[in-house]
DRENKEBA-296307 format. One record per residue: residue in three letters; x, y, z of N, C-alpha, C in turn. Coordinates in nm, 2 decimals. Example, Ala and Ser with C-alpha at 12.3 -4.5 7.8 and 13.67 -1.06 7.14 Angstrom:
+---------+--------+--------+--------+--------+--------+--------+--------+--------+--------+
: residuo :   n_c1 :   n_c2 :   n_c3 :  ca_c1 :  ca_c2 :  ca_c3 :   c_c1 :   c_c2 :   c_c3 :
+---------+--------+--------+--------+--------+--------+--------+--------+--------+--------+
:     ALA :   1.32 :  -0.57 :   0.78 :   1.23 :  -0.45 :   0.78 :   1.32 :  -0.33 :   0.78 :
:     SER :   1.28 :  -0.22 :   0.71 :   1.37 :  -0.11 :   0.71 :   1.29 :   0.00 :   0.79 :
+---------+--------+--------+--------+--------+--------+--------+--------+--------+--------+
//
This chain:
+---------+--------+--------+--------+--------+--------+--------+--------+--------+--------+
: residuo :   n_c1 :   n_c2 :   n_c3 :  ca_c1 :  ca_c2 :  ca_c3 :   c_c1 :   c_c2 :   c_c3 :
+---------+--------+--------+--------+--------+--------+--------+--------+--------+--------+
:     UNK :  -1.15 :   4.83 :   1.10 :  -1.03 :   4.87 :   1.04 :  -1.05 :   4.92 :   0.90 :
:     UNK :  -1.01 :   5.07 :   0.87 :  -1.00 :   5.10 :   0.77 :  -0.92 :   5.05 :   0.64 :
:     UNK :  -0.98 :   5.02 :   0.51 :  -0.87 :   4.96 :   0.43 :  -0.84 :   5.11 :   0.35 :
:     UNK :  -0.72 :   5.06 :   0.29 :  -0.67 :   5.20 :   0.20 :  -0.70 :   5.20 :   0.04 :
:     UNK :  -0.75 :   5.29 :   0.05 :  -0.87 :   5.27 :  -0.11 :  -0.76 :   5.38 :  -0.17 :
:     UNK :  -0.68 :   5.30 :  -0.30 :  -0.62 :   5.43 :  -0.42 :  -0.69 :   5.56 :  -0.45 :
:     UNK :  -0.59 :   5.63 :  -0.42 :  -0.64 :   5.78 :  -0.50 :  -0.77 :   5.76 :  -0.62 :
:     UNK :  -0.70 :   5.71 :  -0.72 :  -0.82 :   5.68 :  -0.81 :  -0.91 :   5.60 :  -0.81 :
:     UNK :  -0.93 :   5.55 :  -0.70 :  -1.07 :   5.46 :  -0.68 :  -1.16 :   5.57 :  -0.60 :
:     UNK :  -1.10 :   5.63 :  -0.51 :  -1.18 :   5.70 :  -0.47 :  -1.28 :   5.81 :  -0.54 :
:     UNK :  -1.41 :   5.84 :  -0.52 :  -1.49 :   5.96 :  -0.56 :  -1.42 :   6.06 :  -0.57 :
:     UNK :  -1.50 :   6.15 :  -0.68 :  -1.43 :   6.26 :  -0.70 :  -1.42 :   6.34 :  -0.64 :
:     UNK :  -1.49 :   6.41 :  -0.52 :  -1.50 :   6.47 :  -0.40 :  -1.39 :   6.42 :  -0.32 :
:     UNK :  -1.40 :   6.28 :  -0.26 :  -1.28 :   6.24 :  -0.21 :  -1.14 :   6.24 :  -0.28 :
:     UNK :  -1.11 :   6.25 :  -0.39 :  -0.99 :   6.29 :  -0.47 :  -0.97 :   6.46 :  -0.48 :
:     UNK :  -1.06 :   6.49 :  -0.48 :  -1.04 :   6.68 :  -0.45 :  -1.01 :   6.69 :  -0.31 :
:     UNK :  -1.06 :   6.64 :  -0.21 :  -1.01 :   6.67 :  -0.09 :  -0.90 :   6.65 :  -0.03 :
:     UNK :  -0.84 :   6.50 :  -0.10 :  -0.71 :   6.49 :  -0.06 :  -0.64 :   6.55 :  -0.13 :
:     UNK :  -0.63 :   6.62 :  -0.29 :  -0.50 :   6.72 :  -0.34 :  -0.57 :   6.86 :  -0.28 :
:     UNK :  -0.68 :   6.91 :  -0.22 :  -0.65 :   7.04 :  -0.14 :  -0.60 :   7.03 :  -0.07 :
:     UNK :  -0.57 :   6.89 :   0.03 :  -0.50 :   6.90 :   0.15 :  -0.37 :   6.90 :   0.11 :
:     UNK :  -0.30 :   6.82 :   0.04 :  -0.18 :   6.84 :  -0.07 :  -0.13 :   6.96 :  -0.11 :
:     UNK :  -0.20 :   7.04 :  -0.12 :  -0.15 :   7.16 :  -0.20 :  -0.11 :   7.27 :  -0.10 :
:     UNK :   0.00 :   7.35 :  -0.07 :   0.02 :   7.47 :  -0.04 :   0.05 :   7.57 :  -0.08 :
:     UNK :   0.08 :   7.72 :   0.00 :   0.08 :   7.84 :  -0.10 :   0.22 :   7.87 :  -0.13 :
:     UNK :   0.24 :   7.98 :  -0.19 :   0.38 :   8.02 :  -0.23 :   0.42 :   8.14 :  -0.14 :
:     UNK :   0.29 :   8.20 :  -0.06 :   0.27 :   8.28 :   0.04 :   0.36 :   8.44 :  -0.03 :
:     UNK :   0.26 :   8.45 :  -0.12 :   0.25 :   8.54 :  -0.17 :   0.41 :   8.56 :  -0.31 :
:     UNK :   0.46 :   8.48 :  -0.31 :   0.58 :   8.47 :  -0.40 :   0.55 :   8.40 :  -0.53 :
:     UNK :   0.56 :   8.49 :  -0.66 :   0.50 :   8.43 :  -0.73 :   0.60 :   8.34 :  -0.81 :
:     UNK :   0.59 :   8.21 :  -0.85 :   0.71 :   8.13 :  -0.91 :   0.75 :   8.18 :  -1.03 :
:     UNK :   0.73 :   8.20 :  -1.14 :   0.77 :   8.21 :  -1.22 :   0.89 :   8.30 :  -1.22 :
:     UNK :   0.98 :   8.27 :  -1.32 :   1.11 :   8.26 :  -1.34 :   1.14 :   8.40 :  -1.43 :
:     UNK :   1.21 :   8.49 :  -1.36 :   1.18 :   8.65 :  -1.45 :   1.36 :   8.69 :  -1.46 :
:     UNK :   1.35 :   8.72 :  -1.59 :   1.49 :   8.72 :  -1.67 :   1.48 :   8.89 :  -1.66 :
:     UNK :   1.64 :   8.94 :  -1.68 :   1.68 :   9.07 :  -1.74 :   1.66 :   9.06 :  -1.86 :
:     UNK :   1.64 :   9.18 :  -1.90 :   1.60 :   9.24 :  -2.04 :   1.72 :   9.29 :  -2.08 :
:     UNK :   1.78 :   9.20 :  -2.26 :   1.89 :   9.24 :  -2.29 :   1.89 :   9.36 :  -2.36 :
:     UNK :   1.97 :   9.44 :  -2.35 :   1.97 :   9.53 :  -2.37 :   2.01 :   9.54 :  -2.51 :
:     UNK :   2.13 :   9.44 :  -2.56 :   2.21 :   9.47 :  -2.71 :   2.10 :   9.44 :  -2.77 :
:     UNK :   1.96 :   9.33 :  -2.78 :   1.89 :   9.26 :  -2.87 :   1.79 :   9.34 :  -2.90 :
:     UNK :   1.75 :   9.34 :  -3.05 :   1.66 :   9.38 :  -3.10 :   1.53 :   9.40 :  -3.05 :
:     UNK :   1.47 :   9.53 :  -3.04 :   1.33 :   9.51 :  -2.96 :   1.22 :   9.64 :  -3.04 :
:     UNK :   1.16 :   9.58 :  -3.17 :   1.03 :   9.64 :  -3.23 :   1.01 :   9.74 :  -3.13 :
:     UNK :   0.93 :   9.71 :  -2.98 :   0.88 :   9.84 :  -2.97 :   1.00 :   9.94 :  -2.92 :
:     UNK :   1.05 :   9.91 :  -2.88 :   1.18 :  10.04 :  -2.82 :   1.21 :  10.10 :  -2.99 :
:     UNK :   1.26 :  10.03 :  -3.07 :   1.25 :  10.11 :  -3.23 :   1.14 :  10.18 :  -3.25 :
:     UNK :   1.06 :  10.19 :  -3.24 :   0.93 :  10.27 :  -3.28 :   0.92 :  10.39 :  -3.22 :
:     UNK :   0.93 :  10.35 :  -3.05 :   0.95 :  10.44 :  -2.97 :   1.06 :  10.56 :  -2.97 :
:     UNK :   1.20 :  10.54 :  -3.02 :   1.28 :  10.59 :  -3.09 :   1.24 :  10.70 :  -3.21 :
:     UNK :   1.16 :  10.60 :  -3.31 :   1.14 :  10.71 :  -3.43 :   1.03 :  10.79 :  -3.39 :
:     UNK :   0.94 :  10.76 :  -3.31 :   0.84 :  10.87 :  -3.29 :   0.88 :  10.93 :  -3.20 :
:     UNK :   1.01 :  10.94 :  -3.16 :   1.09 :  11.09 :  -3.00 :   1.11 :  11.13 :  -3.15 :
:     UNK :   1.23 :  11.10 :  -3.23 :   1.27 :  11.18 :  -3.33 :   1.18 :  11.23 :  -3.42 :
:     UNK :   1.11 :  11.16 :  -3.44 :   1.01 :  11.24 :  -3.58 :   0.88 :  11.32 :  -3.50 :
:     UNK :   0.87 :  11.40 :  -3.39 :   0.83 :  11.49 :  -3.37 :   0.73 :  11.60 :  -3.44 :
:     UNK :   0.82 :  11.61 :  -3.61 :   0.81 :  11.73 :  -3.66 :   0.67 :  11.68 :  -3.76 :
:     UNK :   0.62 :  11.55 :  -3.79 :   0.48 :  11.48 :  -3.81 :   0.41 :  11.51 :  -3.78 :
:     UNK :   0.35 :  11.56 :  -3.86 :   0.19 :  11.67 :  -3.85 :   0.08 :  11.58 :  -3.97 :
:     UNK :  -0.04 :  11.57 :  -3.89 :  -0.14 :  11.48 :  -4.02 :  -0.04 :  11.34 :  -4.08 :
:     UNK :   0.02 :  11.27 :  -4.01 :   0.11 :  11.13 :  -4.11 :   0.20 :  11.17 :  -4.20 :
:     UNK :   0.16 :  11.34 :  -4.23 :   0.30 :  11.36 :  -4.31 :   0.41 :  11.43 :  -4.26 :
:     UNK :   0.52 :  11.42 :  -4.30 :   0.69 :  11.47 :  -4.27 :   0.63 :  11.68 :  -4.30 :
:     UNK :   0.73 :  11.69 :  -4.20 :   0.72 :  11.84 :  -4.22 :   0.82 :  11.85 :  -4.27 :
:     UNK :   0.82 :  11.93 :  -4.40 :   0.99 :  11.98 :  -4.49 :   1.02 :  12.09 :  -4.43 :
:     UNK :   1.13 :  12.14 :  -4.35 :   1.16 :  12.24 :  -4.35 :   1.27 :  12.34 :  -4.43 :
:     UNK :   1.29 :  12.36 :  -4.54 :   1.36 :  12.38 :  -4.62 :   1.41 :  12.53 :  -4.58 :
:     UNK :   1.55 :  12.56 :  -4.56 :   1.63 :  12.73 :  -4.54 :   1.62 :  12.77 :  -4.69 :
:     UNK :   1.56 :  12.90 :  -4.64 :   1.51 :  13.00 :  -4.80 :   1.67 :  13.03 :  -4.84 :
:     UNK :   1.79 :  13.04 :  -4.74 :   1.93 :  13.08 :  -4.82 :   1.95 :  12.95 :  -4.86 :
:     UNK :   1.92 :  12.86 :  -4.77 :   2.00 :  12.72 :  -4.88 :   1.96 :  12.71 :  -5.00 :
:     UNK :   1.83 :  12.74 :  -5.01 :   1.79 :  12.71 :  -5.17 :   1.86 :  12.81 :  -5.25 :
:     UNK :   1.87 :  12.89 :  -5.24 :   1.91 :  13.05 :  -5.28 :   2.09 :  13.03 :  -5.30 :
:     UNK :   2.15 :  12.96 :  -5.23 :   2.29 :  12.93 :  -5.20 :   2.36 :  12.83 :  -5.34 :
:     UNK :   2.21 :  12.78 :  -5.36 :   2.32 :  12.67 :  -5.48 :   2.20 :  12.72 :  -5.61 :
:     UNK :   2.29 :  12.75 :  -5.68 :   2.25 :  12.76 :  -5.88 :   2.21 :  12.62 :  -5.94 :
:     UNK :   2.08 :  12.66 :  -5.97 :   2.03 :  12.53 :  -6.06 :   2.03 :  12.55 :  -6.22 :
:     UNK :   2.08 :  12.45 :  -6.25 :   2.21 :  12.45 :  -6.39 :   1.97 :  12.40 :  -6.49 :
+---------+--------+--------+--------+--------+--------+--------+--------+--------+--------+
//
């Protein structure tokens, strides 16, 4: 007659074999817990991503000025 020897008495081999037999798969579903992305809340990279659609006109790290030769021409400098 077999006696029943505790998980932890047993060898380490024999404690690996009984939680392999214990363990099953998720069969291909992965658990973790996946949230929507809020949209109202602050988010660094979407800002970034924003100023560099808009600032386009950055050539070499610097701002391109494009200044209208009438605008300047349009207002008197006192």
């Amino acid at each position: 007659m077999n006696k029943y020897v505790p998980i932890g008495k047993r060898s380490k081999a024999a404690q690996k074999a009984f939680y392999a037999s214990q363990r099953c798969t998720w069969n291909g579903l992965n658990p973790v817990t996946r949230t929507a992305k809020n949209g109202k809340a602050y988010d660094r990279n979407r800002q970034k991503e924003v100023f560099r659609r808009n600032s386009r006109d950055y050539q070499d790290g610097s701002p391109a000025v494009f200044i209208s030769v009438a605008a300047c021409f349009a207002r008197e400098v006192y």
